[in-house]
N, C-alpha and C positions, 0 to 999 in steps of 0.2 A: 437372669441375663446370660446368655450365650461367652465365653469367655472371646476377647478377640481373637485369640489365636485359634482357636475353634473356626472361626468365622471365616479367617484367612483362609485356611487350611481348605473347607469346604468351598469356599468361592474361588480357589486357583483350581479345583477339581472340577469342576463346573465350567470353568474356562476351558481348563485344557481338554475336559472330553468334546468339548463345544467347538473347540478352534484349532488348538495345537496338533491333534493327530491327525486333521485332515488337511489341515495345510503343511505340515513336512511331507507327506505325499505328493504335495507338489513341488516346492521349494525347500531345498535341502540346503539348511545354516552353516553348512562346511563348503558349502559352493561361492559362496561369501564373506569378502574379508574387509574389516571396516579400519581403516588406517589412521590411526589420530595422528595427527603432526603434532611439533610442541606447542602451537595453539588450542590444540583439542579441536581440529577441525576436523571432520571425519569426510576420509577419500574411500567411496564406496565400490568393492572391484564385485561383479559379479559374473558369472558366466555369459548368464544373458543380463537381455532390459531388464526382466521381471524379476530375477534376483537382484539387481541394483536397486531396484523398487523398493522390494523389501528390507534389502539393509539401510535403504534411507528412511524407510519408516518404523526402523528400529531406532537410529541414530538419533532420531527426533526425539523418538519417547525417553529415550536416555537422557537427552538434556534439557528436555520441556513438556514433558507428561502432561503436565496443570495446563498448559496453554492447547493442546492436542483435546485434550475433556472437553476443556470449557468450548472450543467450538464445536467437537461433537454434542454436547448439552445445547447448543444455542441452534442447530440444526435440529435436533428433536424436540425443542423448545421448553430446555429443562434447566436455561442456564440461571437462572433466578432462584434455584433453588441451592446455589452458590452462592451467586452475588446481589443477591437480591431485588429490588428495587431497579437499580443499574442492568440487570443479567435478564429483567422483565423487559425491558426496551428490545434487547435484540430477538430476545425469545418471541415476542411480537409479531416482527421486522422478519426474521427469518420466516411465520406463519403466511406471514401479507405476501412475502414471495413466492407463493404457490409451489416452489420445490419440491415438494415430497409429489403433488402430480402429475408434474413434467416431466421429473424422471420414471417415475413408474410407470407412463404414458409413451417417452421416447428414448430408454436407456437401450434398447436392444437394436433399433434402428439407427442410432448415434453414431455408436462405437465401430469398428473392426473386430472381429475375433481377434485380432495380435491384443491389440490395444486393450481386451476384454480381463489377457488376462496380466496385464501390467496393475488394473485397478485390482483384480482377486490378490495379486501379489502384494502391495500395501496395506490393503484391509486385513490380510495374512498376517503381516507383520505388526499392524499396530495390535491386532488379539492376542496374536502370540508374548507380545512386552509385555501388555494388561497379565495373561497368563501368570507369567514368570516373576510378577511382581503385584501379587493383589493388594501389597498393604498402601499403596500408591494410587488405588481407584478413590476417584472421591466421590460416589454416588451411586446406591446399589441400581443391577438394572442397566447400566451404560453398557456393560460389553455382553455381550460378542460385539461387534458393527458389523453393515457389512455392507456394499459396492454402491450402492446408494445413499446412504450416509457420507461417504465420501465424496462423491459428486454432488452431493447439496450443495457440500460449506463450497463448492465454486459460484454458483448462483447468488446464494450470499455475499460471496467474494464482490462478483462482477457487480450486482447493484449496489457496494459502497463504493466500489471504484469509479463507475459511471454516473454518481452522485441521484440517483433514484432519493436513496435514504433523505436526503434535503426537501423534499418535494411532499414527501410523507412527513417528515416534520412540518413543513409548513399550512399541513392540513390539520392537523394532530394543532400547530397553534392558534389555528382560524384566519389564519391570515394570507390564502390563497388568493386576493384580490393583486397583492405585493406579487405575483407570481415570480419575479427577477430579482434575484439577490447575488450577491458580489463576496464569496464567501473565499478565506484565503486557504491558499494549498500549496503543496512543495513539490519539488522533485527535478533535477539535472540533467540534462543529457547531451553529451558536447561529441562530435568526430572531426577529427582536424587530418584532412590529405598530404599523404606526402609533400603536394607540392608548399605548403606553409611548414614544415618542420626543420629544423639543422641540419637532423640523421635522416632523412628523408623516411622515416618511418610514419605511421598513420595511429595516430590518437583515441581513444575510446574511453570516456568518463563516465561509466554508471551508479549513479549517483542521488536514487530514488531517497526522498525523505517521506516516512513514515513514522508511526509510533516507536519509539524505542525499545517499549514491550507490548507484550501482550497478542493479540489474537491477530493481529496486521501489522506484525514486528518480522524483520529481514532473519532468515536462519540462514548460513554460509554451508557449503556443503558441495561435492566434487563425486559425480558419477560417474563411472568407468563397466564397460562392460565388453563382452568380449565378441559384440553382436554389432559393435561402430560406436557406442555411445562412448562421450568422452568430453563432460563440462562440468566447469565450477563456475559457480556465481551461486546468487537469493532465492530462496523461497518463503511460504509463509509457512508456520506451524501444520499440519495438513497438507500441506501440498505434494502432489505424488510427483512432479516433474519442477527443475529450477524455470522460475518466471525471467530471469532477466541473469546475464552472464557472458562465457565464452567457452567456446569448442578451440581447441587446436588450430583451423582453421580462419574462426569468425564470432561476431559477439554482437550484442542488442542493449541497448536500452532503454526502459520507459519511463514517459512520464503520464501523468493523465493529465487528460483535453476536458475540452468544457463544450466541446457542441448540443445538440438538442437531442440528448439519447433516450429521452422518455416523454410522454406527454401524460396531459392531465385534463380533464374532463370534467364539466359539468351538468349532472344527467338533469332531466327534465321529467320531475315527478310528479304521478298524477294524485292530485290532488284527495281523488274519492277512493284510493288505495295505495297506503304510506308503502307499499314495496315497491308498486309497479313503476315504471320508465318508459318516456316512448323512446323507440325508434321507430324512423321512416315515420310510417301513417296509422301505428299498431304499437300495443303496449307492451312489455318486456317485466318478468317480471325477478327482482334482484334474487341471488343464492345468497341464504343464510349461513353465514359459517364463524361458528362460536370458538375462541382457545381458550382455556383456562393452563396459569401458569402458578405453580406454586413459590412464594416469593420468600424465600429467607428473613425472618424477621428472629433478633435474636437466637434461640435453643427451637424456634419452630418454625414452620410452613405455612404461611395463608393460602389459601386458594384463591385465585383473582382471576376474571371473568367476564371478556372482555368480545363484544361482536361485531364480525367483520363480512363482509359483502361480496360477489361477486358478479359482474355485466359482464357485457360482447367485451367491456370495451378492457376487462379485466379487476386487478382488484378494486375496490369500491370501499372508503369509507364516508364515515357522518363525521360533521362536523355541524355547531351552530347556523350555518349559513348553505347547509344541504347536505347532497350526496356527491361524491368525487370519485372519478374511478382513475388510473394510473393504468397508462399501456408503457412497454418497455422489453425494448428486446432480450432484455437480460435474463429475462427469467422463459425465457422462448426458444433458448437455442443452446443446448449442452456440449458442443462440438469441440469448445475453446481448450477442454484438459487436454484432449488426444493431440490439438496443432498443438498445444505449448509445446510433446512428448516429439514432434516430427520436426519442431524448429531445433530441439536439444539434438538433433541426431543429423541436423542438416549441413551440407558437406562443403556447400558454396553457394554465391549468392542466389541464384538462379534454383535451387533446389528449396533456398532459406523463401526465396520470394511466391514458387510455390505452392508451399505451404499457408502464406500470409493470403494469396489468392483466392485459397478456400470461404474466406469473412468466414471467419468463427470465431472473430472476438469482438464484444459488442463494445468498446472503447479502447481508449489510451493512445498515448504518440509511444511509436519506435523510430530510435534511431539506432541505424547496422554502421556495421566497419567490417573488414576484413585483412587478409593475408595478400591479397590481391591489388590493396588500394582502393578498393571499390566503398564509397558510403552512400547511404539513401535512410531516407526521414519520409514518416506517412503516419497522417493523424487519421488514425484508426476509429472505426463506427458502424457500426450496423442500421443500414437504413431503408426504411420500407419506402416503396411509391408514395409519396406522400402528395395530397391535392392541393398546388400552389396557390389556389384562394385564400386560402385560410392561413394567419399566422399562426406557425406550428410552438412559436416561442410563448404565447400567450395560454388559458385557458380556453379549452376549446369547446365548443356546443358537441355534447353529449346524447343528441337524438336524431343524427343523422347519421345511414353509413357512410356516406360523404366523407367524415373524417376517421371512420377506421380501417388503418392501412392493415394489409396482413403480409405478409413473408411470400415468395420470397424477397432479399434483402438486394439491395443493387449492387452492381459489382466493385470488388474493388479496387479495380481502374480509375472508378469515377473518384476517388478520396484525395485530397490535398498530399502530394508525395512531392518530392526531390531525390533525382539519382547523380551525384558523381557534379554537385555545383561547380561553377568555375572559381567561385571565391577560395574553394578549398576549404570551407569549414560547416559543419549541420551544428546549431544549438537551438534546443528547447526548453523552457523553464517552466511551463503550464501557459507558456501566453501563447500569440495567433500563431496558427499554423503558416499566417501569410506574412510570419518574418521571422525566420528559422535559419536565414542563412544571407548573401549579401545580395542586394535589390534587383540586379537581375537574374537571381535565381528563384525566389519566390513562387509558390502556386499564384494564379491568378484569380483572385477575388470573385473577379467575374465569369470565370470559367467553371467556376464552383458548385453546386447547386443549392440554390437559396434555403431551398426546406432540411437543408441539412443543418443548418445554426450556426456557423463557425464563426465566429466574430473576430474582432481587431485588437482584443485586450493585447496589453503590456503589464509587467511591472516591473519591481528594483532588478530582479534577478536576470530579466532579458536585455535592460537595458545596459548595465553594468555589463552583462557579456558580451552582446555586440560592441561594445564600447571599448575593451580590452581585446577583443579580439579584431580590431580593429588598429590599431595601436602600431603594430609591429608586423613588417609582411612574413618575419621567416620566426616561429616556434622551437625554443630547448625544451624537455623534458621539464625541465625545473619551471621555464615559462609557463606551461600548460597546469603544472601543479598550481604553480602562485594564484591563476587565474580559476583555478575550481576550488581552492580553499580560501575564497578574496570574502571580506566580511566590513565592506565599505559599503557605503550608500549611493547611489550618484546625487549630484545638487541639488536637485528637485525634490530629493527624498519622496521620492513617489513610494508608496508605499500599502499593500492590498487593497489598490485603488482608491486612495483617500486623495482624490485630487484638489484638494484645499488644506491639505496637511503643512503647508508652510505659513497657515494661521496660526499654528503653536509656535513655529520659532518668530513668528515678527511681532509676538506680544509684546509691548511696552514697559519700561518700569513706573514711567510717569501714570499711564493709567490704571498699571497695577503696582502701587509701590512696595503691599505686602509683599509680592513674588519678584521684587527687583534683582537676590540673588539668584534663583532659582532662574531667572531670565537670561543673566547674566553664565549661565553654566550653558543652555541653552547654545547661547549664540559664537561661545567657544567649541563648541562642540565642533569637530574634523570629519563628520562622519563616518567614523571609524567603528567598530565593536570590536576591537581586538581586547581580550583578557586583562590589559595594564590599563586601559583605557579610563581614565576618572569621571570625564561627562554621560560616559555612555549609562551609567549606572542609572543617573537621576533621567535620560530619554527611555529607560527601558521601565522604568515604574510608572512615567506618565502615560507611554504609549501603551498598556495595557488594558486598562481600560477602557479605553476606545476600539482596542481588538478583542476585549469581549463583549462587547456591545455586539460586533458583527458578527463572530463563530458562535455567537449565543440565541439569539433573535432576530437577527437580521434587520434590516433597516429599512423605515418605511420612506425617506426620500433617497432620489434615485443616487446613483454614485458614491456612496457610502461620503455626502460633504455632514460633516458635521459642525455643531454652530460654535463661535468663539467663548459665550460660554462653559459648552461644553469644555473644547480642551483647557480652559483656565479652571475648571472645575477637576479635572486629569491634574494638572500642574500641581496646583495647590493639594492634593490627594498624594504626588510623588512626594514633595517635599515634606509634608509632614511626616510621612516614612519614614526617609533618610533621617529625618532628624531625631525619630524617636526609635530606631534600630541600629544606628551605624554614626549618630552624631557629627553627620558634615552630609552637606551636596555632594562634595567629589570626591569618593573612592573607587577604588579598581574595578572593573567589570568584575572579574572574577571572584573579588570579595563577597557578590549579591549574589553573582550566579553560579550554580553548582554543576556538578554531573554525580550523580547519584546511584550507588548500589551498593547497601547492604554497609558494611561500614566503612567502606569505599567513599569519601567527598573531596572531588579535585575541581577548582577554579577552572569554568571553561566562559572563552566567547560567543562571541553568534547572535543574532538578533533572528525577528522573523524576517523577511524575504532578503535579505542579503545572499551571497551565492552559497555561502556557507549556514543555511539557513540555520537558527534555533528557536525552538520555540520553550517555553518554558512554563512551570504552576507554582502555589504559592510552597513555598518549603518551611523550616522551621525557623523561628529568629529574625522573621522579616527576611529570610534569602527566598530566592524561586530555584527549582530545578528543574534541567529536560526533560520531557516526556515527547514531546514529537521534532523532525528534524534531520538533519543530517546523522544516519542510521548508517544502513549496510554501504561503504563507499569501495569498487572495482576501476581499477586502470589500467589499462591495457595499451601495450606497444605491440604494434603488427608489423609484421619485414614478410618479405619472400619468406626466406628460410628459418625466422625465428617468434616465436612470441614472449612477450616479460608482460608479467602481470602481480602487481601488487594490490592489497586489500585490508582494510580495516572493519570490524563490526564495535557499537557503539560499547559492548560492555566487552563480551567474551561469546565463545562458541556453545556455553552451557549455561540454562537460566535457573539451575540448583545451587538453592545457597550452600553454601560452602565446599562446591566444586571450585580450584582452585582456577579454573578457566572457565569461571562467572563475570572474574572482574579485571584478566590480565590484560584486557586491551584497551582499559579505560587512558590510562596514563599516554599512550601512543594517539587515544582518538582525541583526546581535550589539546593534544600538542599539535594535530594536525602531519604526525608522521602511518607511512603503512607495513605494512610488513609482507617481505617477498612469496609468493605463493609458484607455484609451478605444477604442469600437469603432465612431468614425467613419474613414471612408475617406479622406475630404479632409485632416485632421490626419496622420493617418498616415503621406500621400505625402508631406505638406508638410515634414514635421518627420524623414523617416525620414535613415539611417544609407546605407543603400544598397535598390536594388530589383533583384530581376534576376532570372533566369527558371531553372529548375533545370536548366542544363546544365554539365558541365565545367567545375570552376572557373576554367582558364586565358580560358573565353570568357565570364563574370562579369562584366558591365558595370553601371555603374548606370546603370539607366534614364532616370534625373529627367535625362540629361545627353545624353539622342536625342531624337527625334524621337516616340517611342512614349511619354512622360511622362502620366498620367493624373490 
């Protein structure tokens, strides 16, 4: 056996003749200085874009290496050979989305030459970390990457964003007849106008809720460069540009929509040859395409071998009940890295808006604010001509071109937008784009176009906003906080559209006398989930099961109503709980529920869809702890002449255990406090933790303590 440090030794050799000497020909690590603040946030200064590129994909690999792999493995389709079984699903997912020939088919005609070499700059940077750090690879063969690898994991990105992956589940269960399911999801986003404020300043809440960790987890991080760019806000592990944030001037935030951004197909196969499909008046016959994934089992690797299909009408699988193909713009159009890279750099609205004009993102709602006053909301989509005979929300006949729309997308004039409401205020929670703001400012339903999907959903978290923001005509700061960190229900406790969820609380004790207490805890309940809260405990053990039933399998009657046995089957399941983990119905939220890392466990509130969403899994001892949720949370005050913006991330700026800023922001996020951020330069230097240049950690100097101090 080869000794490891042998191993090392040879595979950092291999790197660096492969990556390191011909990327410092382009990108020179002294032209770049990465600032940690005392949060260990890192402010990237670099001459140009493409050197802030790089020091943000150095910054990455410093404090989340594993999570950077594991999506490059899930875009090469190698991530199962980590996580096994789990890492076989995306390694799949990722093959089903034809990425590896979309880009190789439209990477050159996508991009700009600027923008060409902002991707060589990242891919630069994440070889170069791999380099300088082999004992840190987890799977031989990952590195070099290179500029295609990194615009895959967007592809991937966009089709979990734009909920594709559901659609593909539901084929994979056989239960594409159910084609509509009511699955729940997060994410905030509030702009309040000068004219509803005290200080007559302009409000900005971004407030995307995602997984805590892992591969679609919020990283913080601040680009500076000496070419215009100049923002702090989120991205994902991978990401060469921040998705959602603020510039000096202006700021965005998203949530994701739910309209009709992919379709699904039922081909018509001929009988006397199991491949062939018609279309029109002629047979079609399907492409064979095999992945095999090696799956982690224990100390070895199985091979697992699994085949997939491809039509006109795109990917194509089997299932019991035939063949399905999935059309979806997400995997059609690579355009969305370079907007993200031209809205990070955009100077005012009209420059930010566009950019947005381009449609190069195939989902989500933005909501903008500015320095100006100016806000505007537009639920985002990419949409082909589509033939209004046909309901596009349904499964569609698969043998006609009739129903396959191609590109180009319509423009984006035609999308559900709001600029500059009279009400003074944009909020989006994931519900309709046609009630984002006060009634006469709303898109118009019927102005809309039908084949685009948009629907009328509500839930807790829109309602309780308009509801609060409703309340008061003029906003303090503090008001604005109170109301994005509110963790109440409104009285209907609507709740991921369980529109018969007030059959759990009007259960009886006369006709259930076993659950008389447990009823009685129930009906005291204030609908509150604040952390001291005692009923919330035994509501959040019952209602979980009813919400795994829906993020699990989905539901075959419509509206997600479930029957009264059910939830007294829930009830009697929470109570017995409590009573054999914790010995009473009412104890504190925060007793049950955790926030977790590493030996980190602080009592936190939150429920699912309240505004302060949590979600939480089973943890140790009968408790549950977060895993998705209220994550990377930015607030921002806009003036003429000034901006203030403060920020929270759910643990810390580093996901290495026993980096000391793994876990310092747990105690400020479980309290519901932020911590001041600014995007002056001078403070930065003045106030920072350490400065140094993205080389080798052993040669890691802080700078404020040479002769190059700035």
């Amino acid at each position: 056996m080869v000794p490891t440090s042998f191993r090392l030794f040879f595979t950092a050799i291999l790197l660096l003749l492969t990556s390191v000497n011909a990327s410092y020909s382009q990108i020179n690590p002294k032209d770049i200085d990465i600032v940690r603040d005392k949060w260990g946030v890192p402010h990237i200064y670099g001459k140009t874009d493409a050197d802030a590129s790089y020091g943000l994909a150095w910054a990455v690999c410093e404090d989340d290496f594993v999570t950077i792999q594991k999506m490059l493995l899930t875009v090469k389709g190698r991530l199962a050979e980590t996580d096994g079984k789990g890492g076989a699903v995306l390694d799949f997912l990722s093959f089903i989305s034809g990425s590896e020939e979309i880009v190789d088919t439209t990477y050159e005609t996508s991009f700009t030459p600027g923008y060409k070499k902002i991707i060589d700059a990242y891919t630069q940077g994440i070889n170069d970390y791999a380099a300088a750090n082999p004992q840190e690879i987890m799977r031989p063969n990952l590195f070099p990457v290179n500029h295609k690898d990194i615009i895959a994991q967007y592809i991937l990105t966009n089709m979990l964003l734009t909920g594709v992956y559901l659609d593909i589940q539901k084929i994979f269960l056989g239960d594409i007849k159910n084609y509509e399911v009511n699955l729940p999801s997060g994410s905030n986003a509030f702009a309040i106008s000068s004219s509803r404020t005290k200080d007559g300043k302009t409000y900005l809440a971004i407030n995307s809720h995602q997984p805590l960790e892992g591969l679609f987890s919020w990283y913080e991080a601040h680009m500076v460069s000496d070419e215009g760019l100049n923002m702090l806000g989120g991205t994902f592990p991978g990401g060469m540009n921040l998705f959602l944030g603020t510039t000096p001037n202006l700021g965005w935030a998203c949530t994701l929509n739910s309209p009709d951004l992919d379709d699904v197909y039922k081909l018509e196969m001929n009988p006397k040859h199991r491949l062939q499909y018609k279309f029109d008046d002629h047979w079609e016959t399907l492409q064979v395409r095999k992945k095999t994934v090696h799956v982690k089992l224990g100390a070895i690797r199985i091979p697992y071998t699994k085949t997939f299909y491809w039509s006109k009408y795109g990917t194509t699988l089997k299932n019991k009940n035939g063949f399905y193909s999935i059309r979806f713009p997400a995997n059609m159009d690579i355009r969305g890295s370079e907007a993200l890279y031209h809205l990070n750099k955009a100077g005012n609205f009209t420059e930010w808006r566009n950019v947005m004009k381009e449609n190069a993102f195939p989902g989500v709602n933005f909501i903008y604010a500015d320095r100006t006053d100016t806000t505007f909301y537009v639920s985002n989509g990419q949409f082909a001509n589509r033939n209004p005979k046909y309901d596009w929300k349904k499964v569609l006949p698969g043998n006609t071109s009739q129903t396959l729309w191609q590109k180009p997308f319509l423009s984006f004039d035609s999308l559900p937008q709001v600029l500059n409401p009279k009400s003074g205020y944009l909020l989006n929670t994931n519900n309709s784009c046609f009630e984002v703001s006060g009634a006469e400012d709303n898109p118009d339903i019927k102005k809309t176009n039908p084949t685009y999907g948009f629907g009328t959903e509500r839930n807790n978290r829109s309602i309780m906003g308009h509801y609060l923001l409703s309340k008061q005509d003029k906003f303090s700061y503090e008001d604005f906080k109170k109301i994005k960190f509110d963790r109440n229900f409104n009285d209907s406790l609507y709740e991921y559209g369980l529109n018969n969820i007030p059959v759990l609380f009007n259960l009886t004790p006369e006709k259930y006398p076993d659950l008389a207490d447990a009823i009685a805890v129930l009906k005291k309940w204030n609908h509150s989930s604040d952390v001291n809260n005692k009923e919330a405990a035994l509501v959040t053990f019952a209602m979980y099961p009813i919400v795994d039933k829906i993020t699990s399998h989905g539901r075959e009657n419509e509206a997600n109503s479930f029957t009264e046995k059910e939830y007294v089957q829930a009830l009697r399941s929470a109570k017995k709980h409590m009573l054999k983990y914790f010995g009473s119905l009412t104890v504190p939220l925060g007793d049950i529920q955790k926030h977790v890392r590493g030996n980190v466990e602080l009592p936190v509130g939150g429920m699912p869809e309240v505004l302060a969403a949590t979600m939480t899994e089973p943890y140790k001892k009968g408790m549950r702890k977060t895993f998705v949720g209220e994550s990377y949370i930015e607030l921002v005050k806009y003036s003429k002449d000034t901006i203030e913006i403060e920020t929270v991330n759910a643990f810390g700026a580093s996901s290495k255990p026993g980096n000391p800023h793994s876990t310092d922001q747990m105690q400020m996020f479980v309290e519901q406090k932020l911590k001041p951020m600014t995007l002056r330069k001078d403070a930065l230097y003045q106030n920072a933790e350490i400065v140094y240049h993205p080389i080798k950690h052993t040669e890691n100097i802080d700078l404020r303590n040479t002769s190059t101090v700035k």
